[in-house]
C-alpha positions as CSV (number, residue, x, y, z in Angstrom):
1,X,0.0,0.0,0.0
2,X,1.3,3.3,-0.6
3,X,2.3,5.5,2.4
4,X,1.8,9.0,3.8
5,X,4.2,11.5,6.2
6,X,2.6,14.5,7.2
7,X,4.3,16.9,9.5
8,X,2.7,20.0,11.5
9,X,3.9,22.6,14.0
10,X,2.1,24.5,16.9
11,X,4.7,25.5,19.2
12,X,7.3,28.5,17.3
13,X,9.1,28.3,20.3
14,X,8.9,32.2,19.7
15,X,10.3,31.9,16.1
16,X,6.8,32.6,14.9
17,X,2.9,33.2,16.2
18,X,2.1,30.1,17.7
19,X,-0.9,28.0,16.2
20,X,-3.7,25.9,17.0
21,X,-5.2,23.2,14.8
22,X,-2.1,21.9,12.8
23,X,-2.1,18.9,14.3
24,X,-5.5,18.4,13.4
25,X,-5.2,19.5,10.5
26,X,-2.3,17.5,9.4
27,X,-3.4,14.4,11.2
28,X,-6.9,14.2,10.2
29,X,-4.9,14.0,6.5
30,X,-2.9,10.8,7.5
31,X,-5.4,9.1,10.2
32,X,-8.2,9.5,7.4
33,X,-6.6,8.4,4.1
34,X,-6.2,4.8,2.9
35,X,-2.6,4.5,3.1
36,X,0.2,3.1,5.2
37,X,1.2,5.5,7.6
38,X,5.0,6.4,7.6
39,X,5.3,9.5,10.3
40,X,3.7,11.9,12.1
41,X,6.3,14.4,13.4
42,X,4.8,17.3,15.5
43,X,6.3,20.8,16.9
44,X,10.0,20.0,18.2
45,X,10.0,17.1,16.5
46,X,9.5,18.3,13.0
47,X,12.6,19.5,11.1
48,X,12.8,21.6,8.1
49,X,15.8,19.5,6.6
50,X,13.2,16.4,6.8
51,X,11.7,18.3,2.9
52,X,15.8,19.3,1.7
53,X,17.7,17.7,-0.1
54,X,21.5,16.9,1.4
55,X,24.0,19.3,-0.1
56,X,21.8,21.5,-1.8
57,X,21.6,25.0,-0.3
58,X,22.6,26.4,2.9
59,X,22.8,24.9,5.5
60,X,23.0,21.9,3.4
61,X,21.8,19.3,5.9
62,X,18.8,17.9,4.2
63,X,17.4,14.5,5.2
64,X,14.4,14.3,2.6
65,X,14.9,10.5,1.3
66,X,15.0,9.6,4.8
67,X,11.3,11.3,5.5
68,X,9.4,12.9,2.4
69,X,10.9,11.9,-0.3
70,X,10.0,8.3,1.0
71,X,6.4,8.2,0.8
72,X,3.9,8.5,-1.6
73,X,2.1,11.7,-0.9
74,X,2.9,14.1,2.1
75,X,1.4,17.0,4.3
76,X,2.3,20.0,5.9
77,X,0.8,22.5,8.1
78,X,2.1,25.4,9.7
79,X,3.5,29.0,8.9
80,X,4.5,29.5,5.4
81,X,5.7,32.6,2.8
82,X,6.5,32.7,-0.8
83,X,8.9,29.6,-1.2
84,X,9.0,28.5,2.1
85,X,7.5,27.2,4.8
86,X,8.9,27.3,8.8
87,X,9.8,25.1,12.0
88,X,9.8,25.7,15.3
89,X,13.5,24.7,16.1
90,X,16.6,25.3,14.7
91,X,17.7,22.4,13.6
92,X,18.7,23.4,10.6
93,X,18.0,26.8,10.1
94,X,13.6,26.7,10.6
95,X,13.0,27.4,7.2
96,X,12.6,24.5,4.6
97,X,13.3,26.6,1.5
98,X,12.8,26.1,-2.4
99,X,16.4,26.3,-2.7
100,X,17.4,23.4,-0.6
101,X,14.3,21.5,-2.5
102,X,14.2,18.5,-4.9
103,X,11.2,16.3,-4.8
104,X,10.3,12.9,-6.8
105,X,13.7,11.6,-7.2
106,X,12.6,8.7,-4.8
107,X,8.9,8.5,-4.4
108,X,7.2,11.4,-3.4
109,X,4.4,12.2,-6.0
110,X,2.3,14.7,-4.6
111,X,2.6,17.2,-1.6
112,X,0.3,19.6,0.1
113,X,1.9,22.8,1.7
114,X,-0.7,23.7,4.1
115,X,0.6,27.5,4.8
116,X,0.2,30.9,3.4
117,X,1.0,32.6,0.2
118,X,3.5,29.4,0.1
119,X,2.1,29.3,-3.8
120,X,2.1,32.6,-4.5
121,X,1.4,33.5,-8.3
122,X,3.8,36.5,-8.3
123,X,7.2,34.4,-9.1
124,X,5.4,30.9,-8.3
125,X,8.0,29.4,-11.3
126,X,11.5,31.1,-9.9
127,X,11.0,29.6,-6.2
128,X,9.0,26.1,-7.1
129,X,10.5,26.0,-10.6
130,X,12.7,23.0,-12.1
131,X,15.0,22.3,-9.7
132,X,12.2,21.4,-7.6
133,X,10.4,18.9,-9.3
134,X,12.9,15.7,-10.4
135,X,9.6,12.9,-10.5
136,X,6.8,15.1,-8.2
137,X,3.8,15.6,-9.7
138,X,2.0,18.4,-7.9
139,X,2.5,20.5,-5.1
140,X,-1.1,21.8,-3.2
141,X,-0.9,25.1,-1.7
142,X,-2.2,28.7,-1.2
143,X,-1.9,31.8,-3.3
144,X,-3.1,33.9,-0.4
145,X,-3.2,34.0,3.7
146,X,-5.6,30.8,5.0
147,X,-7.0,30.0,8.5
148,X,-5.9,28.1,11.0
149,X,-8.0,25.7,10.3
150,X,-8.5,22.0,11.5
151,X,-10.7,20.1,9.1
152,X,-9.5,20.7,5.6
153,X,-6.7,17.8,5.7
154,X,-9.7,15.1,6.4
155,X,-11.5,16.3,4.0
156,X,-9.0,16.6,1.4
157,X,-8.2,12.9,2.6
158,X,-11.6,11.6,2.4
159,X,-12.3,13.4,-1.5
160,X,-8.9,11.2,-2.2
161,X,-10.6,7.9,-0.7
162,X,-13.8,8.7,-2.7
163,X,-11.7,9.3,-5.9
164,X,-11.4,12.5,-6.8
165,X,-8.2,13.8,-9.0
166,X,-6.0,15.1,-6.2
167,X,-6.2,18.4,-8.1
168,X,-10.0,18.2,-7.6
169,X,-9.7,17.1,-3.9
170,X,-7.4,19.8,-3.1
171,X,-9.7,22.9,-4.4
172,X,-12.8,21.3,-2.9
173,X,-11.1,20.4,0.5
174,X,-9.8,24.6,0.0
175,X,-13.8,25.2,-0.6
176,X,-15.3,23.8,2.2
177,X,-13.1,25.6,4.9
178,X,-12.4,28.7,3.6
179,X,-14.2,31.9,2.2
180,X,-14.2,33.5,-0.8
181,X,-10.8,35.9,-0.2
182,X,-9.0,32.9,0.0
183,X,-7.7,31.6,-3.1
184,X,-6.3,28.1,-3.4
185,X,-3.2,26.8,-5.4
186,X,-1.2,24.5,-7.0
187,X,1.6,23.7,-9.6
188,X,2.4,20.5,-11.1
189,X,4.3,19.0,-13.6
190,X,4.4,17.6,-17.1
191,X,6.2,15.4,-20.0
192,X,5.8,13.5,-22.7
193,X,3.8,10.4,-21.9
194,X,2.8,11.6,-17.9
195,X,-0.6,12.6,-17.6
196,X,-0.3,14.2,-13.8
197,X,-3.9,17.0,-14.4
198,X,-6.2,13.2,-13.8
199,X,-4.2,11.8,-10.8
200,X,-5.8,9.9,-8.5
201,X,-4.2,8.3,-4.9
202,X,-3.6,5.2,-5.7
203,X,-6.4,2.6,-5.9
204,X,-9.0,5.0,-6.9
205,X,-8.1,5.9,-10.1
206,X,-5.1,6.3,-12.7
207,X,-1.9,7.1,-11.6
208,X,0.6,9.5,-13.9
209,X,3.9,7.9,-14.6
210,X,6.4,10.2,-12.7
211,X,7.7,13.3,-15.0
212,X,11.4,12.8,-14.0
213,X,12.5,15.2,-16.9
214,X,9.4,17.5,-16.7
215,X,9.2,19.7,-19.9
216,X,6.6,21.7,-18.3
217,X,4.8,23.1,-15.3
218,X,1.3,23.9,-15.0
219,X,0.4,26.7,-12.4
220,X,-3.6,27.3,-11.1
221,X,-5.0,29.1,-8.7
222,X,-9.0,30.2,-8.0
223,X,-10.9,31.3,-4.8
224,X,-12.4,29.2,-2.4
């Protein structure tokens, strides 16, 4: 069975605002889809260099075939900007940042970044560009700010059970919790022979073959 990592911080540890429903968020993803489930690591205990890649960027610590590069499809929730996303401890430097990122080389075929502007139209393709994706099909995220919200990763899980594309489960999921200001996102990739815009999780529908030489990415966004 394929797998699922999802990671989620509440406690900045005075880096950032605190938060309050990640770990609801982010576990309702992995305790409600149909999946093996790899790790849940919360507040101290998840670490930005678990999503870089090792000796890319600096610090140049990464870890990511160890944790999200070795499952299937992975979450995140927490604080995020324009290309990046944040931790609550320094392990590395708190910041898992497109620069340090390479996704797909192992197994990873679909990620959702569950953090504002993280997808950010304005310069979407410089930060999450193609030294990003190297076999990752789509990553789910924001254009704009988005609540702190509890129930979205469920329901995105339970659309993916019921067999929606993951495209289609993301923007719904993005519907159903937020309002109108809030615009959802996400950017995927393509190549001769992949057909990643009809993924489905796998054993609800077709799967794309993984675009390890993407020739193109696709960028969306709409309001909730």
């Amino acid at each position: 069975m394929a797998s699922v990592g999802v990671e989620w911080v509440e406690d900045y540890n005075g880096l950032r605002g605190n938060l309050s429903n990640t770990n609801a968020q982010a576990s309702g993803f992995s305790n409600t889809l149909i999946a093996t489930r790899a790790f849940n690591w919360g507040d101290d205990l998840a670490w930005d260099q678990d999503f870089e890649q090792a000796g890319k960027g600096s610090p140049s610590s990464g870890t990511d075939t160890t944790w999200i590069d070795s499952v299937e499809i992975a979450f995140y929730s927490g604080h995020g900007s324009p290309g990046r996303f944040t931790f609550g401890v320094k392990i590395d430097d708190a910041l898992a940042k497109h620069a340090e990122i390479s996704w797909g080389e192992k197994r990873l075929n679909w990620i959702a970044l569950d953090a504002c502007d993280v997808l950010a139209r304005d310069g979407v393709f410089d930060r999450w560009g193609w030294p990003v994706f190297h076999g990752l099909h789509m990553i789910c995220g924001f254009d704009t700010t988005t609540s702190d919200e509890a129930h979205r990763g469920r329901i995105f899980a339970t659309y993916l059970n019921a067999g929606w594309t993951v495209r289609e489960a993301w923007i719904r999921a993005c519907q159903d919790t937020e309002g109108s200001d809030t615009r959802w996102a996400y950017l995927r990739s393509g190549a001769a022979d992949t057909d990643t815009f009809n993924d489905h999780w796998f054993g609800r529908g077709r799967v794309s073959p993984d675009p390890t030489s993407p020739t193109i990415l696709f960028y969306a966004r709409g309001n909730c």
